[in-house]
PDB file of N, CA, C and O in Angstrom:
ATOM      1  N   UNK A   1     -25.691 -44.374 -14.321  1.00  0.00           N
ATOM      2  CA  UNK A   1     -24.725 -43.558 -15.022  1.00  0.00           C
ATOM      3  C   UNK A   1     -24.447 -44.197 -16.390  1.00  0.00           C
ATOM      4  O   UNK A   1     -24.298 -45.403 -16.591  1.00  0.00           O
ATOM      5  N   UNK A   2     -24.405 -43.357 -17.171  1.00  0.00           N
ATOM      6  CA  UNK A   2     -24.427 -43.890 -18.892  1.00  0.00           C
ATOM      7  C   UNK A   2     -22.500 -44.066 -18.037  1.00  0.00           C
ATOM      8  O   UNK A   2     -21.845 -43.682 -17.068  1.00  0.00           O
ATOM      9  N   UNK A   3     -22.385 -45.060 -19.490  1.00  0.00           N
ATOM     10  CA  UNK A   3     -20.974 -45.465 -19.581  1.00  0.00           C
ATOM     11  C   UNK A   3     -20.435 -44.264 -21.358  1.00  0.00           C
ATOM     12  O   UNK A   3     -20.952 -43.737 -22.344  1.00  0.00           O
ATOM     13  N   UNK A   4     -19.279 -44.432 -20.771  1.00  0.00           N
ATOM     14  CA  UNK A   4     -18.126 -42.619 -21.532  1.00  0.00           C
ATOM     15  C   UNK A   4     -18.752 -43.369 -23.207  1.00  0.00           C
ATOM     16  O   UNK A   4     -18.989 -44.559 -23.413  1.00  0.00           O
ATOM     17  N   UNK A   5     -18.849 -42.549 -23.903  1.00  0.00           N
ATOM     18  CA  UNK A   5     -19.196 -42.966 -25.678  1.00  0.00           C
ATOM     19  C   UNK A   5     -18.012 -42.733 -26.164  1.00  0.00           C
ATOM     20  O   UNK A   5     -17.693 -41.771 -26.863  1.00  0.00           O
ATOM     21  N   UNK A   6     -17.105 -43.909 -25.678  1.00  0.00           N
ATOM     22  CA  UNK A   6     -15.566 -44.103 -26.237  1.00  0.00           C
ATOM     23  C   UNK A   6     -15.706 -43.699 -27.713  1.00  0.00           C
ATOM     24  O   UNK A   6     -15.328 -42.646 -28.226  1.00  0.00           O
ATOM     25  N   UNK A   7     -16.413 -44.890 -28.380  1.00  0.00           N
ATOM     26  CA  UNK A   7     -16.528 -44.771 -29.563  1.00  0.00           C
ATOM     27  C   UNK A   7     -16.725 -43.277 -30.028  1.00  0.00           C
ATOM     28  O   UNK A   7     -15.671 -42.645 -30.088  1.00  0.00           O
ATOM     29  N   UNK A   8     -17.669 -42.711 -30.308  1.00  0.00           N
ATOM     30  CA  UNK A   8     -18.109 -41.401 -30.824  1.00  0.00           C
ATOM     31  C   UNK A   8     -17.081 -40.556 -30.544  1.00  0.00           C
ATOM     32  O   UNK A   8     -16.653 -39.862 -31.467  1.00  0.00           O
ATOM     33  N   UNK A   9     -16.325 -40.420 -28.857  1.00  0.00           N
ATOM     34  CA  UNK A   9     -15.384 -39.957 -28.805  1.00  0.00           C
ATOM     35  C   UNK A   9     -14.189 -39.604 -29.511  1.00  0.00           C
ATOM     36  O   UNK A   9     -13.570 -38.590 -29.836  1.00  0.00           O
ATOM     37  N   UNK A  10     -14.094 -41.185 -29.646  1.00  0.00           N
ATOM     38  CA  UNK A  10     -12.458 -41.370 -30.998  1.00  0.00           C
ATOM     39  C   UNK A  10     -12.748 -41.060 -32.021  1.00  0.00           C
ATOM     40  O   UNK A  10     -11.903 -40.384 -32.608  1.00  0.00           O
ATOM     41  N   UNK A  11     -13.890 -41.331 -32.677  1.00  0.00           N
ATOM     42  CA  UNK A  11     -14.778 -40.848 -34.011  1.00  0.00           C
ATOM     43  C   UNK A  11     -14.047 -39.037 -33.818  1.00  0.00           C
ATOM     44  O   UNK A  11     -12.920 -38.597 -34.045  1.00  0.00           O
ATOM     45  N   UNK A  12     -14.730 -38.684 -33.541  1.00  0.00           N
ATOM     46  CA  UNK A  12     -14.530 -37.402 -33.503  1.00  0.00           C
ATOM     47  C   UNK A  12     -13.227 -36.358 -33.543  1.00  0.00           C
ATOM     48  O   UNK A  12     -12.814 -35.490 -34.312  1.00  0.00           O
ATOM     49  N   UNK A  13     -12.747 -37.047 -32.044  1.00  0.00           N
ATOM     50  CA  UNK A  13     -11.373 -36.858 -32.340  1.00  0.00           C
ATOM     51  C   UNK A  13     -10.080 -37.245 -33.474  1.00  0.00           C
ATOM     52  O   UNK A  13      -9.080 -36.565 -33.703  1.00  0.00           O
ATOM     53  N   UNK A  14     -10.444 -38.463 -34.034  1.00  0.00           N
ATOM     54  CA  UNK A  14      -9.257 -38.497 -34.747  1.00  0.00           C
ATOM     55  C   UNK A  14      -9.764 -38.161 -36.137  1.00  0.00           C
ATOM     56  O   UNK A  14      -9.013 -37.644 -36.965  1.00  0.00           O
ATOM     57  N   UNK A  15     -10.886 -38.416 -36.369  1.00  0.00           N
ATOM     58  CA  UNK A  15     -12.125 -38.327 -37.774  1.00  0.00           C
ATOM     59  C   UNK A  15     -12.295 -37.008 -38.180  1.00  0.00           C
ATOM     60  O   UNK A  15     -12.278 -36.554 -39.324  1.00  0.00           O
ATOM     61  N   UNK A  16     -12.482 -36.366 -36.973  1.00  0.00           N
ATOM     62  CA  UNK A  16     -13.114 -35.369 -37.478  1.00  0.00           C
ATOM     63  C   UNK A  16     -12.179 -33.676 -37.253  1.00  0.00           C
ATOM     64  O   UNK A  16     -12.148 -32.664 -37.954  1.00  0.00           O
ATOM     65  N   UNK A  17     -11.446 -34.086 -35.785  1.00  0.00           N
ATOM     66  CA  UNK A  17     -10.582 -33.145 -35.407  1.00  0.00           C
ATOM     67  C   UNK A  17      -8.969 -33.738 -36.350  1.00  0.00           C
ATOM     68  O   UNK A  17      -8.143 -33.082 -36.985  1.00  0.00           O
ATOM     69  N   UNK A  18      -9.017 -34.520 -36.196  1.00  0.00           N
ATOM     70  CA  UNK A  18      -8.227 -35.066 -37.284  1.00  0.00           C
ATOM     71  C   UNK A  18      -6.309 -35.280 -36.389  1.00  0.00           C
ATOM     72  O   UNK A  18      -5.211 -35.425 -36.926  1.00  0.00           O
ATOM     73  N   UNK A  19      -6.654 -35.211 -35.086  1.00  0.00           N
ATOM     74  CA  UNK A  19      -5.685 -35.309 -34.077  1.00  0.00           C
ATOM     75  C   UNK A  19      -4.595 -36.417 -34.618  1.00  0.00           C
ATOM     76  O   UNK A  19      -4.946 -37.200 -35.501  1.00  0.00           O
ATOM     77  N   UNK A  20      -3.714 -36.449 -34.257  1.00  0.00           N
ATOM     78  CA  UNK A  20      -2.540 -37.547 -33.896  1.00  0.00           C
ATOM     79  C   UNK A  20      -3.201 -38.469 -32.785  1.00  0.00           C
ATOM     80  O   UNK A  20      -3.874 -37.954 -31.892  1.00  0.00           O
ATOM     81  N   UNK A  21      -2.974 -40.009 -32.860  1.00  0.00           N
ATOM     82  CA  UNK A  21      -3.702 -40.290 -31.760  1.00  0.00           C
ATOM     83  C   UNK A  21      -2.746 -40.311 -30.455  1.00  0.00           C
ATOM     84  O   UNK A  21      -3.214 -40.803 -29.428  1.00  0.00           O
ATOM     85  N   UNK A  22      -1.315 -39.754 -30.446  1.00  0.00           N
ATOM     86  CA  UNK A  22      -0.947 -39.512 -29.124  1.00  0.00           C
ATOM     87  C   UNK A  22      -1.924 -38.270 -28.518  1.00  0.00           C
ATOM     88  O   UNK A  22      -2.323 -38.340 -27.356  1.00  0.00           O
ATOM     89  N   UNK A  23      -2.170 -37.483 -29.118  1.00  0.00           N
ATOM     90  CA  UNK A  23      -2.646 -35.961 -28.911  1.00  0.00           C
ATOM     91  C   UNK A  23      -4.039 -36.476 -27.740  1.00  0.00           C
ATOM     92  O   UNK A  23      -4.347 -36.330 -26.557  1.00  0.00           O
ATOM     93  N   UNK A  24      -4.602 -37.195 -29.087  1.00  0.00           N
ATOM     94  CA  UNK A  24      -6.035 -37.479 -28.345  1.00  0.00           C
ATOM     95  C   UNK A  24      -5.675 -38.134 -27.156  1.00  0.00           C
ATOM     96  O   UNK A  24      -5.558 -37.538 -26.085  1.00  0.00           O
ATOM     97  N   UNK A  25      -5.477 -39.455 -27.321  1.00  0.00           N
ATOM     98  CA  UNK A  25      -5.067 -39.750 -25.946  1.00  0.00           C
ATOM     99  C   UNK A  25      -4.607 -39.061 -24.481  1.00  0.00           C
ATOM    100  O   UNK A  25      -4.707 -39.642 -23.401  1.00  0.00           O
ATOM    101  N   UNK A  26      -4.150 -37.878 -24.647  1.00  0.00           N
ATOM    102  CA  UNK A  26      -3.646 -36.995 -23.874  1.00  0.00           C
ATOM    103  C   UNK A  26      -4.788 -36.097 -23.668  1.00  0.00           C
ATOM    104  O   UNK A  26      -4.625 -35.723 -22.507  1.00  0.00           O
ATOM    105  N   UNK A  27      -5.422 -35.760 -23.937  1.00  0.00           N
ATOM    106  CA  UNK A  27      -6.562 -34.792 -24.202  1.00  0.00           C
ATOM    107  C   UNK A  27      -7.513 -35.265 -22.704  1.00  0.00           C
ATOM    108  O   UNK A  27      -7.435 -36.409 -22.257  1.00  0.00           O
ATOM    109  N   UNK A  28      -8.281 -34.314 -22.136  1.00  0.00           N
ATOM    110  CA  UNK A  28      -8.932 -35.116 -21.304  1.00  0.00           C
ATOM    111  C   UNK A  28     -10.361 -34.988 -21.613  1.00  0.00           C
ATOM    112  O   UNK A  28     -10.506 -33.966 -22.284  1.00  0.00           O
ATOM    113  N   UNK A  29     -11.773 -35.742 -21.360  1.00  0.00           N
ATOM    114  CA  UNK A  29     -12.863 -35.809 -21.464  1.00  0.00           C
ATOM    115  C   UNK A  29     -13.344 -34.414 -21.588  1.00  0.00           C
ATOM    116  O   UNK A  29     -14.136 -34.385 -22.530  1.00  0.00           O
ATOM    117  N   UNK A  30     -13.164 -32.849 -20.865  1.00  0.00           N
ATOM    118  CA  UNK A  30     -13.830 -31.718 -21.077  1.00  0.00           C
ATOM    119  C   UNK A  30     -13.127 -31.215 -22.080  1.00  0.00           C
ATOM    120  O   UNK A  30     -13.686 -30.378 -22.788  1.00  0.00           O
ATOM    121  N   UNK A  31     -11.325 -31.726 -22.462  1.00  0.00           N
ATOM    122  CA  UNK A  31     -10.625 -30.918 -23.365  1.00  0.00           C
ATOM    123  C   UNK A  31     -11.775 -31.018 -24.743  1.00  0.00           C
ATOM    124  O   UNK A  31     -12.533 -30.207 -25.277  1.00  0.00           O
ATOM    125  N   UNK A  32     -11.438 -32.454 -24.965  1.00  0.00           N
ATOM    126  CA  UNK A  32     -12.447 -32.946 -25.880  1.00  0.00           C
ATOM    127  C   UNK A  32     -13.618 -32.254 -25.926  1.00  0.00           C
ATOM    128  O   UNK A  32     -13.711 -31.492 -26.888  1.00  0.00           O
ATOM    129  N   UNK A  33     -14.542 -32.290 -25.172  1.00  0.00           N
ATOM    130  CA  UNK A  33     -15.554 -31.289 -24.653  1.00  0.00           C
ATOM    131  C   UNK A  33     -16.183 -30.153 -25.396  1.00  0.00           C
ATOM    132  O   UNK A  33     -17.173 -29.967 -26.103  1.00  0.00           O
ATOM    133  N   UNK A  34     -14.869 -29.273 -24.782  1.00  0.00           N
ATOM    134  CA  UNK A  34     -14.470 -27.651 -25.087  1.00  0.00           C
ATOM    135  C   UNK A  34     -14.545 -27.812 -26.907  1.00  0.00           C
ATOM    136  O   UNK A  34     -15.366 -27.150 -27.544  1.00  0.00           O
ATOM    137  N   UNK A  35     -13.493 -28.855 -27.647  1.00  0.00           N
ATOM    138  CA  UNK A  35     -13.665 -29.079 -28.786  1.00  0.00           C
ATOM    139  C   UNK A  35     -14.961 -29.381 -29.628  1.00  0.00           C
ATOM    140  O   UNK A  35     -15.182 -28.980 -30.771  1.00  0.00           O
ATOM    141  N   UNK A  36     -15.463 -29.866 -29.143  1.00  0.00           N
ATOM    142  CA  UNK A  36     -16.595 -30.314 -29.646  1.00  0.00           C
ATOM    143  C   UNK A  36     -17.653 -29.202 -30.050  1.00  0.00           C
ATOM    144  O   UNK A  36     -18.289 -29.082 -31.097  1.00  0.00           O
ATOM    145  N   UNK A  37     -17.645 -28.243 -28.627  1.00  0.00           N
ATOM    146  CA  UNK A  37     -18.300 -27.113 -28.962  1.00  0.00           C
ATOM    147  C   UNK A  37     -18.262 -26.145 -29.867  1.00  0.00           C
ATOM    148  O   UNK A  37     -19.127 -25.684 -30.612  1.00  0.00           O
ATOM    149  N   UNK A  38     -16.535 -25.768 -29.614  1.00  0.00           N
ATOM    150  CA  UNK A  38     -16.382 -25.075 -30.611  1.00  0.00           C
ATOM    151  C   UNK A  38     -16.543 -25.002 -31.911  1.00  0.00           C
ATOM    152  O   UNK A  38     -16.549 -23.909 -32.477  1.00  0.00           O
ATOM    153  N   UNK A  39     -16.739 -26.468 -32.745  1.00  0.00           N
ATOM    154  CA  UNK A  39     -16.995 -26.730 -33.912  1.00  0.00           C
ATOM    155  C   UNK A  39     -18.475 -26.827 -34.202  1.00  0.00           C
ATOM    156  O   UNK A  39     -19.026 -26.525 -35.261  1.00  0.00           O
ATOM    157  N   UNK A  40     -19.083 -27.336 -33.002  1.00  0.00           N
ATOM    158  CA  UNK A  40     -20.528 -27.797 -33.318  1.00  0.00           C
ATOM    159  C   UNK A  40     -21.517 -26.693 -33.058  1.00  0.00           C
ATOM    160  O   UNK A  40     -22.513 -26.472 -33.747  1.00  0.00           O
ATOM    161  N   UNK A  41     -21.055 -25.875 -31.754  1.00  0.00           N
ATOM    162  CA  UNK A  41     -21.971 -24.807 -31.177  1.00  0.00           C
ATOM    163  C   UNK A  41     -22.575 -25.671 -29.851  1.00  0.00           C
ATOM    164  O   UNK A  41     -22.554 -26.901 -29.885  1.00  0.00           O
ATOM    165  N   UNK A  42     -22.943 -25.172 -29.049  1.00  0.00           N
ATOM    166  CA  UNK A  42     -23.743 -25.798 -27.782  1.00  0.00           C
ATOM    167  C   UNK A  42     -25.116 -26.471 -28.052  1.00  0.00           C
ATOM    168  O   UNK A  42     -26.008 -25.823 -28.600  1.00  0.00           O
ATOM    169  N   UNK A  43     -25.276 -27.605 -27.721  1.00  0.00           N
ATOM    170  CA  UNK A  43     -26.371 -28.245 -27.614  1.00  0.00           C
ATOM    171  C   UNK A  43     -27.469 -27.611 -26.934  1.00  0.00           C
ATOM    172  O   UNK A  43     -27.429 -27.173 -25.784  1.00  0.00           O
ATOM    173  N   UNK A  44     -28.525 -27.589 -27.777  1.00  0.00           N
ATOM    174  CA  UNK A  44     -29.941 -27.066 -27.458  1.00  0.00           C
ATOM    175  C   UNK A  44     -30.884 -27.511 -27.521  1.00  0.00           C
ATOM    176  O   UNK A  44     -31.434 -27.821 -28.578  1.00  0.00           O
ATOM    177  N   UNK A  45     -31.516 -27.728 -25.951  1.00  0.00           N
ATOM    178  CA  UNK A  45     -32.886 -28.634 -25.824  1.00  0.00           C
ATOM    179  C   UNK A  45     -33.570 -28.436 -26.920  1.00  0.00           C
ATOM    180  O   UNK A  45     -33.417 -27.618 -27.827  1.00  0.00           O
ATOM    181  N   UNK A  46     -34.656 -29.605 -26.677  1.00  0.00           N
ATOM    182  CA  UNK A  46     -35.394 -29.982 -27.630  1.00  0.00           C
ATOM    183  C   UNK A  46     -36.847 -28.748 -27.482  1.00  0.00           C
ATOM    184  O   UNK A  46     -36.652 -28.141 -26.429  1.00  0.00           O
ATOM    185  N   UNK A  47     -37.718 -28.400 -27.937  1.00  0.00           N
ATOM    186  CA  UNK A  47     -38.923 -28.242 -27.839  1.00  0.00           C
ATOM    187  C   UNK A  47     -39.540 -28.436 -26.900  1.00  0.00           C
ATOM    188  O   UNK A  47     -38.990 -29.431 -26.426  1.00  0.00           O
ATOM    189  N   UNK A  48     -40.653 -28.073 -26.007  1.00  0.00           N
ATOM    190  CA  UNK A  48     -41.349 -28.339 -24.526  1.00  0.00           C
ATOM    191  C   UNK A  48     -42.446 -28.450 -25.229  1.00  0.00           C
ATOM    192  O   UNK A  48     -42.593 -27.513 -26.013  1.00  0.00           O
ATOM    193  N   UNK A  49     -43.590 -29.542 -25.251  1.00  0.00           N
ATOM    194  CA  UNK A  49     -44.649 -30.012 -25.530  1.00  0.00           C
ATOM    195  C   UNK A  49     -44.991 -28.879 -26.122  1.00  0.00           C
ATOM    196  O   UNK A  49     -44.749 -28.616 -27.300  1.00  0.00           O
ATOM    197  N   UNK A  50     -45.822 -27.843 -24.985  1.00  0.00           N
ATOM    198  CA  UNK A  50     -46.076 -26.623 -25.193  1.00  0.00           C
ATOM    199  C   UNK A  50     -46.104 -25.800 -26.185  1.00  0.00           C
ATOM    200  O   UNK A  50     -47.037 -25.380 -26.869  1.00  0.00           O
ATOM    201  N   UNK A  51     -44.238 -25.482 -26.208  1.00  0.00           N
ATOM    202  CA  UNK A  51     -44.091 -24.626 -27.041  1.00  0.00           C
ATOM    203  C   UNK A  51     -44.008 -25.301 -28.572  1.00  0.00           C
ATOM    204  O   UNK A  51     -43.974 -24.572 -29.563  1.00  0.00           O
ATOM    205  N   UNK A  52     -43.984 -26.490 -28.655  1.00  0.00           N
ATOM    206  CA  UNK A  52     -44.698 -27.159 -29.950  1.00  0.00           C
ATOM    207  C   UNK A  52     -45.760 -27.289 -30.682  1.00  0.00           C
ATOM    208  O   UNK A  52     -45.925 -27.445 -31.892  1.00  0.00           O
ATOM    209  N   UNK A  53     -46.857 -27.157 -29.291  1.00  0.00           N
ATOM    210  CA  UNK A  53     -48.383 -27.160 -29.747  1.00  0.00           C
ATOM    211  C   UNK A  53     -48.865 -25.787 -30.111  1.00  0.00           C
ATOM    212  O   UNK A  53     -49.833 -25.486 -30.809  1.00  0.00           O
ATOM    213  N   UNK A  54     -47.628 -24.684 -29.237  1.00  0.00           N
ATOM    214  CA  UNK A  54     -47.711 -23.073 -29.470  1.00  0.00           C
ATOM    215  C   UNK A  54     -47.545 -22.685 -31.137  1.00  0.00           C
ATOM    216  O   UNK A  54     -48.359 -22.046 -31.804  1.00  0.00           O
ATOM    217  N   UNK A  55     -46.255 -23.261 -31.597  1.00  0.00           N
ATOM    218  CA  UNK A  55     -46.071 -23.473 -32.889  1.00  0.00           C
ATOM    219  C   UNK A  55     -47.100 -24.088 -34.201  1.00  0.00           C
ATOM    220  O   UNK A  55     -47.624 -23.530 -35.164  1.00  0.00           O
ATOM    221  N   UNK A  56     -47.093 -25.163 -33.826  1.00  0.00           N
ATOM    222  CA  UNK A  56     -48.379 -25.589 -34.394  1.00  0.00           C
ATOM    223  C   UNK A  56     -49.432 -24.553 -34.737  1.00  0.00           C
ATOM    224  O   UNK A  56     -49.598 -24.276 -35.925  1.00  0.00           O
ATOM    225  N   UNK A  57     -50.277 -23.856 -33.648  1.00  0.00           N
ATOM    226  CA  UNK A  57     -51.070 -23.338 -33.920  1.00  0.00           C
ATOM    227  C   UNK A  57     -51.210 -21.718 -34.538  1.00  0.00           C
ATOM    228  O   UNK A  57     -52.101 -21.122 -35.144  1.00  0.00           O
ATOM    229  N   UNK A  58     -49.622 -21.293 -33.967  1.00  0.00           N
ATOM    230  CA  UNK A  58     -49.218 -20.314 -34.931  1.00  0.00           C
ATOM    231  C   UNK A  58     -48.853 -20.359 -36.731  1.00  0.00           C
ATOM    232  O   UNK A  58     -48.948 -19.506 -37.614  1.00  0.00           O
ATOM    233  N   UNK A  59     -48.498 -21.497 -36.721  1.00  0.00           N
ATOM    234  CA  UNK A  59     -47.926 -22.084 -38.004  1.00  0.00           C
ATOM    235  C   UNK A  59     -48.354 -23.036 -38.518  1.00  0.00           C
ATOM    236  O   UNK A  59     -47.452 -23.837 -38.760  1.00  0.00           O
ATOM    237  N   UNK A  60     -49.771 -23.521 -38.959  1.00  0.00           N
ATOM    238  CA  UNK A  60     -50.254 -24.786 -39.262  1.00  0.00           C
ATOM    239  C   UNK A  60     -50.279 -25.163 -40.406  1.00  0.00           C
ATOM    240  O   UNK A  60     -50.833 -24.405 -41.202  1.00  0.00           O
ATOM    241  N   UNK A  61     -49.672 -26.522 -40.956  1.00  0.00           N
ATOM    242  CA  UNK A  61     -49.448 -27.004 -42.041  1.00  0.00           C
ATOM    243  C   UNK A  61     -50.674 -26.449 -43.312  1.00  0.00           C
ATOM    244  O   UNK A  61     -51.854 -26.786 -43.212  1.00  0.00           O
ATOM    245  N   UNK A  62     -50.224 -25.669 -44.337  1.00  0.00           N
ATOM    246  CA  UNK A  62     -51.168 -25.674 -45.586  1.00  0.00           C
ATOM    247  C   UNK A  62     -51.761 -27.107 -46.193  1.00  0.00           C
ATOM    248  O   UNK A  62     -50.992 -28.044 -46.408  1.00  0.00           O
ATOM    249  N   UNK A  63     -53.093 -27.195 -46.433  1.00  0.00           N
ATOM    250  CA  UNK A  63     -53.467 -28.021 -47.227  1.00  0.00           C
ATOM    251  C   UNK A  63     -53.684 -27.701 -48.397  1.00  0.00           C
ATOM    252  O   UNK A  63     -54.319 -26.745 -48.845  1.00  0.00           O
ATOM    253  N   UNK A  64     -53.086 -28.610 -48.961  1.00  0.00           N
ATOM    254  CA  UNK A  64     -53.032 -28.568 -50.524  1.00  0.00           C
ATOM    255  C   UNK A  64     -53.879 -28.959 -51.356  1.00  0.00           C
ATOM    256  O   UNK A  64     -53.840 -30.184 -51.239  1.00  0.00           O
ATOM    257  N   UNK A  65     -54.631 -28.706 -52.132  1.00  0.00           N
ATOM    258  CA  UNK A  65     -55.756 -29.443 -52.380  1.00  0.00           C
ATOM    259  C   UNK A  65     -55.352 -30.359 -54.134  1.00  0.00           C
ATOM    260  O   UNK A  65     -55.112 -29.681 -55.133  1.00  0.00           O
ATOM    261  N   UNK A  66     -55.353 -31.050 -54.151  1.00  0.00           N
ATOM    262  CA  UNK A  66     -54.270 -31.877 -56.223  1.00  0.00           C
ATOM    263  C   UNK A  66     -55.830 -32.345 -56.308  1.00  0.00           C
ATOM    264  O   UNK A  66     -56.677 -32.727 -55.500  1.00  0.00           O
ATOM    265  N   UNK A  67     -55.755 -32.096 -57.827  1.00  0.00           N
ATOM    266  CA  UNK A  67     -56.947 -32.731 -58.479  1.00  0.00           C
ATOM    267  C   UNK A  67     -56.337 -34.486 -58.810  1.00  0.00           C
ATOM    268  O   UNK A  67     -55.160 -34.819 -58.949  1.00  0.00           O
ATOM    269  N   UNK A  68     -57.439 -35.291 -58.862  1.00  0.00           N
ATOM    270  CA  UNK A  68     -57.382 -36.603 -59.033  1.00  0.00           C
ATOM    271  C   UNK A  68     -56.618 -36.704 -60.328  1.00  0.00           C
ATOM    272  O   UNK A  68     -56.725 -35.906 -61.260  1.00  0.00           O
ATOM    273  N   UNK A  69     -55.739 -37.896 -60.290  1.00  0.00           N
ATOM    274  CA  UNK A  69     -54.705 -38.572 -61.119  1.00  0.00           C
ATOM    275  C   UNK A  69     -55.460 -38.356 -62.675  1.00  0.00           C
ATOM    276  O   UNK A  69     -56.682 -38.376 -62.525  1.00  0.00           O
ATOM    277  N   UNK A  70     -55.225 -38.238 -63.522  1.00  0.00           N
ATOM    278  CA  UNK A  70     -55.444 -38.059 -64.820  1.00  0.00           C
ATOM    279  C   UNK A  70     -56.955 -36.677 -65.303  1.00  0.00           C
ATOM    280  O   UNK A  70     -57.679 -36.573 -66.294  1.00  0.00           O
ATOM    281  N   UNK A  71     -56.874 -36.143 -64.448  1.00  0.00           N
ATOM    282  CA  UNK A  71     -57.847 -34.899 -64.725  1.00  0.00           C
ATOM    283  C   UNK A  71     -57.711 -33.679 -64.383  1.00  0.00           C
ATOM    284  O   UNK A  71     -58.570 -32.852 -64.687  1.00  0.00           O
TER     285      UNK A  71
END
């Protein structure tokens, strides 16, 4: 079990939500939570190998072709 990200926690809350720190303190781990979302939006997995290599091959980097340094 990861241990609570006190830090980032308080970051947030008093930094960024800009709380009183009685408030925060009072607040519980999902209140916080609920907050977080609302400002940030819900966290969304990353990419599945797959649908990366799907991308890729739909969308493959242009090569550029530069003529040599002074010509």
């Amino acid at each position: 079990m990861k241990p609570f990200p006190w830090s980032d926690a308080i970051g947030f809350g008093l930094g960024v939500l800009k709380l009183p720190s009685e408030t925060f303190w009072r607040m519980t781990p999902r209140e916080l939570a609920y907050a977080i979302v609302a400002l940030r939006g819900r966290a969304v997995p990353p990419l599945s190998r797959d649908d990366l290599t799907d991308l890729m091959q739909r969308f493959p980097d242009a090569v550029v072709e530069r003529e040599p340094h002074g010509g």
